[in-house]
MILO-202801 format. One record per residue (C-alpha): residue in one letter; y, z, x; residue number from 1; chain. Coordinates in pm, 1 decimal, always signed. Example, Ala and Ser with C-alpha at 12.3 -4.5 7.8 and 13.67 -1.06 7.14 Angstrom:
<sites>
SITE   resn      north         up       east   resi   chain
SITE      a     -450.0     +780.0    +1230.0      1       A
SITE      s     -106.0     +714.0    +1367.0      2       A
</sites>
This chain:
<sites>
SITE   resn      north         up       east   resi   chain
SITE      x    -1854.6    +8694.0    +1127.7      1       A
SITE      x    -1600.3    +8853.7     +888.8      2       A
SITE      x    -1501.0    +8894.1     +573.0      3       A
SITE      x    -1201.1    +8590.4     +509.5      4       A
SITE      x     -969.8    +8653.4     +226.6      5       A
SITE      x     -784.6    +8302.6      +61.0      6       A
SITE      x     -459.6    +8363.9     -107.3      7       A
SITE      x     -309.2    +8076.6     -341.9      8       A
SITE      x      +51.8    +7986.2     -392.8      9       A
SITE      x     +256.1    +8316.4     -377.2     10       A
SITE      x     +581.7    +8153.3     -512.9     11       A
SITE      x     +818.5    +8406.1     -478.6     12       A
SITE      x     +592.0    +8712.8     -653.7     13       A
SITE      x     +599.0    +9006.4     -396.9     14       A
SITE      x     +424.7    +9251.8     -622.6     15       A
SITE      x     +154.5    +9030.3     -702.7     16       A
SITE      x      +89.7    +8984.7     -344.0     17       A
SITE      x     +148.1    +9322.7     -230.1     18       A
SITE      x     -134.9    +9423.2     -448.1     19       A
SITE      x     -377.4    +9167.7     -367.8     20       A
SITE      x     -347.8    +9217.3      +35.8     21       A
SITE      x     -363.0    +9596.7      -26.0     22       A
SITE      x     -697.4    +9685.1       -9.0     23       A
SITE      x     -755.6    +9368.0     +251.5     24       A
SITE      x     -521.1    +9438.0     +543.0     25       A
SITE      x     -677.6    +9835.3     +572.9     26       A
SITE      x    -1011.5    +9635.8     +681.8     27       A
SITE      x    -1048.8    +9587.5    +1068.3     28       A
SITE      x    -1266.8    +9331.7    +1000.3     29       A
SITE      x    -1084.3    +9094.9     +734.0     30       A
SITE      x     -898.7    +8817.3     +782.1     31       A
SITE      x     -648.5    +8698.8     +543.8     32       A
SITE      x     -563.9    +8335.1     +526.6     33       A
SITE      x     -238.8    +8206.4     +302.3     34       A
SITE      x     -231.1    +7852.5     +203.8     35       A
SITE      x     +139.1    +7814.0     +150.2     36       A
SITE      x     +416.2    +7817.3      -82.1     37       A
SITE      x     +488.7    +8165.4      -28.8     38       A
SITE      x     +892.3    +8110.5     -150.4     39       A
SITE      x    +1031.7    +7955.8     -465.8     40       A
SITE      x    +1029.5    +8008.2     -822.4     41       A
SITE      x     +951.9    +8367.7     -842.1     42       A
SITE      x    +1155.8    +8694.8     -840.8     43       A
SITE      x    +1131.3    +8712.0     -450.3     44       A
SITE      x    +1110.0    +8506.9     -212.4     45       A
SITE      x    +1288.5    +8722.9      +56.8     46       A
SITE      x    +1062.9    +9046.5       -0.6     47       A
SITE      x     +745.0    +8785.4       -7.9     48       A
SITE      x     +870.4    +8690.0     +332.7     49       A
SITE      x     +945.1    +9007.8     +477.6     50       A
SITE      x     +583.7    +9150.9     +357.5     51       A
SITE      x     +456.2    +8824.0     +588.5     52       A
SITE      x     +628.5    +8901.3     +827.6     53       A
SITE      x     +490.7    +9279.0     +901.1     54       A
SITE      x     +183.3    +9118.9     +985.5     55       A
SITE      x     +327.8    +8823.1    +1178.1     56       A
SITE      x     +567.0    +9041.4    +1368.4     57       A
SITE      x     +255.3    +9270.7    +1438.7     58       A
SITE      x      +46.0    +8977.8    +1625.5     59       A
SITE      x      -79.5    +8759.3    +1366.3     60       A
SITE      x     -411.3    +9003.0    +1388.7     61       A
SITE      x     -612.5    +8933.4    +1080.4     62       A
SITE      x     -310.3    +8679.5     +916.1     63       A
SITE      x     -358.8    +8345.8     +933.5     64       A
SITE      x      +10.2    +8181.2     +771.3     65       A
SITE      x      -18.8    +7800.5     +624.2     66       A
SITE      x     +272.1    +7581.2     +515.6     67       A
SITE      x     +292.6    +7494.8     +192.9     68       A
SITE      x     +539.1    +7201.2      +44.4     69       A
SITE      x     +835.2    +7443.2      -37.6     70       A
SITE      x     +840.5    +7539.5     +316.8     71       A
SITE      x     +829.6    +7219.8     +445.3     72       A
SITE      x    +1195.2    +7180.8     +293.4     73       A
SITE      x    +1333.0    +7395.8     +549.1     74       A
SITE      x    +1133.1    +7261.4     +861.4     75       A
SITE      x    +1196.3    +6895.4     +847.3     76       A
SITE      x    +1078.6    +6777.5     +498.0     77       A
SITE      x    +1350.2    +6677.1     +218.0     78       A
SITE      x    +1499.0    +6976.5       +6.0     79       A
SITE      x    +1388.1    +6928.9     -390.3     80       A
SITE      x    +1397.8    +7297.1     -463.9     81       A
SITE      x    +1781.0    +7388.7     -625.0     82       A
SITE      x    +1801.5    +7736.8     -522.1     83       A
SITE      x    +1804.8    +7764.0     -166.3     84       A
SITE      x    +1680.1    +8084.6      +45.8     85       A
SITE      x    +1931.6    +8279.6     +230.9     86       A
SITE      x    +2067.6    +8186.2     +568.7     87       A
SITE      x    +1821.7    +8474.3     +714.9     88       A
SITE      x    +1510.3    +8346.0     +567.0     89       A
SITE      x    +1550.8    +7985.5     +680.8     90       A
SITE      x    +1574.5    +8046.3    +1044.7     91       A
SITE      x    +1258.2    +8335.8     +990.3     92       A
SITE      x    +1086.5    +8021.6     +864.7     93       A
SITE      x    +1192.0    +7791.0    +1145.5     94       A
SITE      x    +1098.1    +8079.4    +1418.8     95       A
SITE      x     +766.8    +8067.7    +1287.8     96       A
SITE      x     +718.1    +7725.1    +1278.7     97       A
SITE      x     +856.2    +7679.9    +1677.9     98       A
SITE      x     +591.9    +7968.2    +1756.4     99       A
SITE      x     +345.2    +7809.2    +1598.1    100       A
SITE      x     +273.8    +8106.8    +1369.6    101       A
SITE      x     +304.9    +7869.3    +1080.5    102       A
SITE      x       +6.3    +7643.9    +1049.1    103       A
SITE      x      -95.0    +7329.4     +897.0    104       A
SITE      x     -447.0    +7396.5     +847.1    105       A
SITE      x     -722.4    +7632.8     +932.6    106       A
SITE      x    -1134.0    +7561.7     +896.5    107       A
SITE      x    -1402.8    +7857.8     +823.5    108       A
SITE      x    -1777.1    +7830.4     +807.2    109       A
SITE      x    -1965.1    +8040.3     +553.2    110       A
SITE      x    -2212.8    +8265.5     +580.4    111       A
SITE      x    -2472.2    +8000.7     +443.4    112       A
SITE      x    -2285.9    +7748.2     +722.1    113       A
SITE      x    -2063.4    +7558.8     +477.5    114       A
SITE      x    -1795.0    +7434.6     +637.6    115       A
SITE      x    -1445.7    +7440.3     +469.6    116       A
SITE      x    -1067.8    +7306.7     +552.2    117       A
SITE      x     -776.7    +7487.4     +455.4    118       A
SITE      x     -461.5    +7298.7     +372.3    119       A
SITE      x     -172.4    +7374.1     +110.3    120       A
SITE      x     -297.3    +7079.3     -101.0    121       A
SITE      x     -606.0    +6879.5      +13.3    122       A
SITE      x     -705.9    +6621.9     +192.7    123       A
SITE      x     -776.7    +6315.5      +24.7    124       A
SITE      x     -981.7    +5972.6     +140.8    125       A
SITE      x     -658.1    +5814.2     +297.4    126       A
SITE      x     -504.4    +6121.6     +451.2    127       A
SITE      x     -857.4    +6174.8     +598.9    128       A
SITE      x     -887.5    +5832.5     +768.8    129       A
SITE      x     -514.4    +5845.7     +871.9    130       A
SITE      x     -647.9    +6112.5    +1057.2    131       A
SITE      x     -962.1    +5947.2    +1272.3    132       A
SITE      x    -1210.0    +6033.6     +954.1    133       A
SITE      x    -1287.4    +6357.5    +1141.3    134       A
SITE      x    -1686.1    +6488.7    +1070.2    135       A
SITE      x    -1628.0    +6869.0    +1048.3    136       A
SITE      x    -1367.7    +7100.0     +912.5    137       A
SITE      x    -1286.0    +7226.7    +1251.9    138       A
SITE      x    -1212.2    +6919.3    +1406.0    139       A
SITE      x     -951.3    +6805.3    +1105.7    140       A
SITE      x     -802.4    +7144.0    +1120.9    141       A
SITE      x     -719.4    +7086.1    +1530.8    142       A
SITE      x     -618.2    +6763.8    +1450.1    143       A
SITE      x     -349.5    +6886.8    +1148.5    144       A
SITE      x     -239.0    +7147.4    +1376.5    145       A
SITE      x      -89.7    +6931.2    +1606.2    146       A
SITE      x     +173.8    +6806.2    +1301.6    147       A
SITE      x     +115.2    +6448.0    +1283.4    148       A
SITE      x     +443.8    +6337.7    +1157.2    149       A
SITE      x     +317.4    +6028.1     +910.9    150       A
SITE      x      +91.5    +6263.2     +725.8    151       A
SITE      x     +294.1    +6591.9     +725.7    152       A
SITE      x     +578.3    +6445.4     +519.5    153       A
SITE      x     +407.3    +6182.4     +323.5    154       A
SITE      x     +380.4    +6233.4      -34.2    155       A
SITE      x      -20.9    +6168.0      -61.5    156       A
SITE      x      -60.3    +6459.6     +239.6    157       A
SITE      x     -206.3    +6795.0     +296.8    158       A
SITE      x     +136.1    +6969.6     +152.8    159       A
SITE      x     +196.4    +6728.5     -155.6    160       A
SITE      x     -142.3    +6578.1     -262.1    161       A
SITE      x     -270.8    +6654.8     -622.8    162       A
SITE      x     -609.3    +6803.6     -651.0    163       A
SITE      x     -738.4    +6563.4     -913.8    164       A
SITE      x     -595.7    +6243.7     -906.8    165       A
SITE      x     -525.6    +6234.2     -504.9    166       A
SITE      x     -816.7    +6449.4     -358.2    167       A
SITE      x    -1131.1    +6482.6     -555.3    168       A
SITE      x    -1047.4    +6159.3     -727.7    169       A
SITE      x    -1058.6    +5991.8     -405.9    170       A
SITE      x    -1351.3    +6159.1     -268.8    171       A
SITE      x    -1540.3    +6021.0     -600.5    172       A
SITE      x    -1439.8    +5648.8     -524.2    173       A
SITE      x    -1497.6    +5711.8     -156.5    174       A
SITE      x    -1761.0    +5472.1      +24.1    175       A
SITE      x    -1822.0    +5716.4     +305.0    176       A
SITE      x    -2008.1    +6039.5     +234.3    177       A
SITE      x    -1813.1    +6358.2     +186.9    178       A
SITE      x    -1780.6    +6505.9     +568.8    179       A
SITE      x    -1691.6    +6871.1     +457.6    180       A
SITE      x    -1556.9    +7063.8     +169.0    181       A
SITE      x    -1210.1    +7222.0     +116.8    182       A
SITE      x    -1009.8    +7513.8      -19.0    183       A
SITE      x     -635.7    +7420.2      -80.4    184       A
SITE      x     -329.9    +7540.2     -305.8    185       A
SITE      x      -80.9    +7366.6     -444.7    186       A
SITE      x     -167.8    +7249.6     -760.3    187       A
SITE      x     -513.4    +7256.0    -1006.4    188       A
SITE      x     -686.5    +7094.0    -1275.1    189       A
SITE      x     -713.1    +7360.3    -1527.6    190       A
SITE      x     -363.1    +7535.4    -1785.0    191       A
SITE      x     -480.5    +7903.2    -1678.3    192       A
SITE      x     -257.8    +7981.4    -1916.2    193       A
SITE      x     -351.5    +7773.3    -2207.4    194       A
SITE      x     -741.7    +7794.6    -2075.9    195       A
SITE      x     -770.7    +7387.7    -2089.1    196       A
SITE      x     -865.5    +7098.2    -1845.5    197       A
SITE      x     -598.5    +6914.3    -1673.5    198       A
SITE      x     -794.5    +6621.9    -1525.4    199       A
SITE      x    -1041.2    +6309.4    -1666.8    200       A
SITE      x    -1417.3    +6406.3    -1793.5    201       A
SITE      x    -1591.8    +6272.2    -1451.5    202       A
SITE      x    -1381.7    +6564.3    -1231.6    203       A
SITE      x    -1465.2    +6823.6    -1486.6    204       A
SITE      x    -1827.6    +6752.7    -1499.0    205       A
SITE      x    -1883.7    +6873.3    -1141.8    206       A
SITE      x    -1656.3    +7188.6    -1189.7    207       A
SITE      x    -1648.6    +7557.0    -1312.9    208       A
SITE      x    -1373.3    +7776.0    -1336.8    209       A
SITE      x    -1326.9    +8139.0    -1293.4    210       A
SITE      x    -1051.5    +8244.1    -1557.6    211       A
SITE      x     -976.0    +8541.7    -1470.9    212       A
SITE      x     -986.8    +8530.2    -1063.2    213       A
SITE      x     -820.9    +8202.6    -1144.9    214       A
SITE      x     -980.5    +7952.8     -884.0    215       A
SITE      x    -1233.2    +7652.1     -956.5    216       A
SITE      x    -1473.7    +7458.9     -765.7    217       A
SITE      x    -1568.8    +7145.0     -791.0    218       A
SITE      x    -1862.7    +6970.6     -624.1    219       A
SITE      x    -1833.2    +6628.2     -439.3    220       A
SITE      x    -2099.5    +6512.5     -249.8    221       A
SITE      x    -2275.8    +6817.9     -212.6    222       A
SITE      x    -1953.8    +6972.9     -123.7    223       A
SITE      x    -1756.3    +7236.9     -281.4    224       A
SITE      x    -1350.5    +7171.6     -348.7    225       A
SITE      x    -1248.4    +7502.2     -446.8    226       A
SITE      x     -857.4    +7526.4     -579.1    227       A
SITE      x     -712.2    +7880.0     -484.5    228       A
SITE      x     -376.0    +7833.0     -688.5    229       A
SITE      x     -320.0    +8103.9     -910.4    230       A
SITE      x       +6.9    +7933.8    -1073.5    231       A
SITE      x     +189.5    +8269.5    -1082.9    232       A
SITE      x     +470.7    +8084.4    -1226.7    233       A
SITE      x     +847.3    +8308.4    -1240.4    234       A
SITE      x     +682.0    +8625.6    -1360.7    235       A
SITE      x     +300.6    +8600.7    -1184.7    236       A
SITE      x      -19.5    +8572.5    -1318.0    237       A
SITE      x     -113.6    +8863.3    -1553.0    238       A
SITE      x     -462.2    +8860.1    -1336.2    239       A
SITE      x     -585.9    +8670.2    -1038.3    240       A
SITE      x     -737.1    +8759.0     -755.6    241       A
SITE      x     -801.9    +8589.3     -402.2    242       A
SITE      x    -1093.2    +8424.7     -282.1    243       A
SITE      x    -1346.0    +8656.7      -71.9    244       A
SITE      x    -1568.3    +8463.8     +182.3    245       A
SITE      x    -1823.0    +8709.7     +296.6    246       A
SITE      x    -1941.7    +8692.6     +670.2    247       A
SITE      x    -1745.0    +8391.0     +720.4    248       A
SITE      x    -1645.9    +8272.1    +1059.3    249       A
SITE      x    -1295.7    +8120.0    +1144.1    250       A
SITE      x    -1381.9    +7768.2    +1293.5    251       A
SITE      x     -961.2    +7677.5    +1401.6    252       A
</sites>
């Protein structure tokens, strides 16, 4: 068991996640895990990329890299995003998605034996059974990892889904029970910066928000969906911090 670090969306802010991995990547024992959208919208994207890729380039020890949506542009996906990344970072992005150093999903179990998947945006009820209604977090990571085409791209998938309407939603209508929880990025049902709900009275009911760490959780079925994105928007949030799973175990 270790102690597992979640990052949100990075989205171009380099300082923002220079300072969050400092005090992380100094500890033999923690593992960091990104949930995509690393480029885009931010200041930059290339220096966010190059900080990735010390510890990529180093072995991938203790960095675990997820795609997000934005990458997806550059590895098969459509490009939506009007300014484009230099020539250099494109094929660094490709490299690591033919080494497989760029992952779809991961799965941890907590040290109270929780079991969570890790995807840039969630996996909602139809994704799920697209993808054999898997029973644990481990088993729909393997299965994500191996890049099943109809789900990657599609706009209700683990890179494009939104959190309230397409994932916990779902999981609220759902007949079958709730296999597993989930941490994801990509987009979340609070304005940090306006401090106000984003998503119908039935999803807020079952949630709690931490303001300043920026993250919420929201329980479904006895399991925890806990949203990791910080929405650092062009200048980054003004605090935030990632999520800390203590004597966690990586499952994927």
């Amino acid at each position: 068991m270790t102690k597992i670090a979640i990052i949100g969306d990075v989205g171009g802010c380099v300082v923002q996640l220079a300072e969050a991995i400092g005090p992380i990547v100094e500890d033999p024992d923690a593992l960091v895990i990104q949930v995509g959208d690393l480029i885009d919208r931010g200041p930059d994207s290339s220096g966010v990329l190059a900080l990735v890729r010390q510890r990529l380039d180093a072995g991938g020890c203790g960095w675990i890299q997820l795609i997000g949506n934005h990458e997806s542009q550059y590895l098969g996906g459509e490009p939506f995003w009007p300014q484009k990344l230099a020539p250099a970072d494109v094929e660094l992005l490709q490299t690591w998605w033919m080494k497989e150093w760029l992952r779809v999903a991961a799965a941890v179990r907590t040290a109270d034996g929780e079991e969570l998947l890790i995807t840039h945006a969630g996996l909602g009820v139809e994704a799920w059974r697209a993808l054999g209604a898997p029973v644990t977090a481990g088993t729909a990571a393997d299965l994500l990892n191996t890049r099943p085409e109809e789900l990657l791209w599609h706009d209700r998938g683990p890179l494009w889904a939104e959190a309230g309407p397409e994932v916990y939603q779902s999981w609220l209508q759902a007949e079958e029970p709730v296999p597993f929880g989930q941490i994801h990025g990509h987009s979340t049902i609070v304005s940090y910066r306006r401090q106000t709900w984003l998503c119908g009275e039935r999803i807020r009911q079952r949630s709690t928000v931490d303001w300043t760490a920026r993250y919420t959780v929201t329980r479904i079925g006895g399991c925890r969906f806990i949203g990791v994105d910080p929405k650092h928007g062009t200048t980054g949030a003004p605090t935030w911090s990632p999520l800390i799973l203590h004597g966690a175990t990586l499952l994927s």
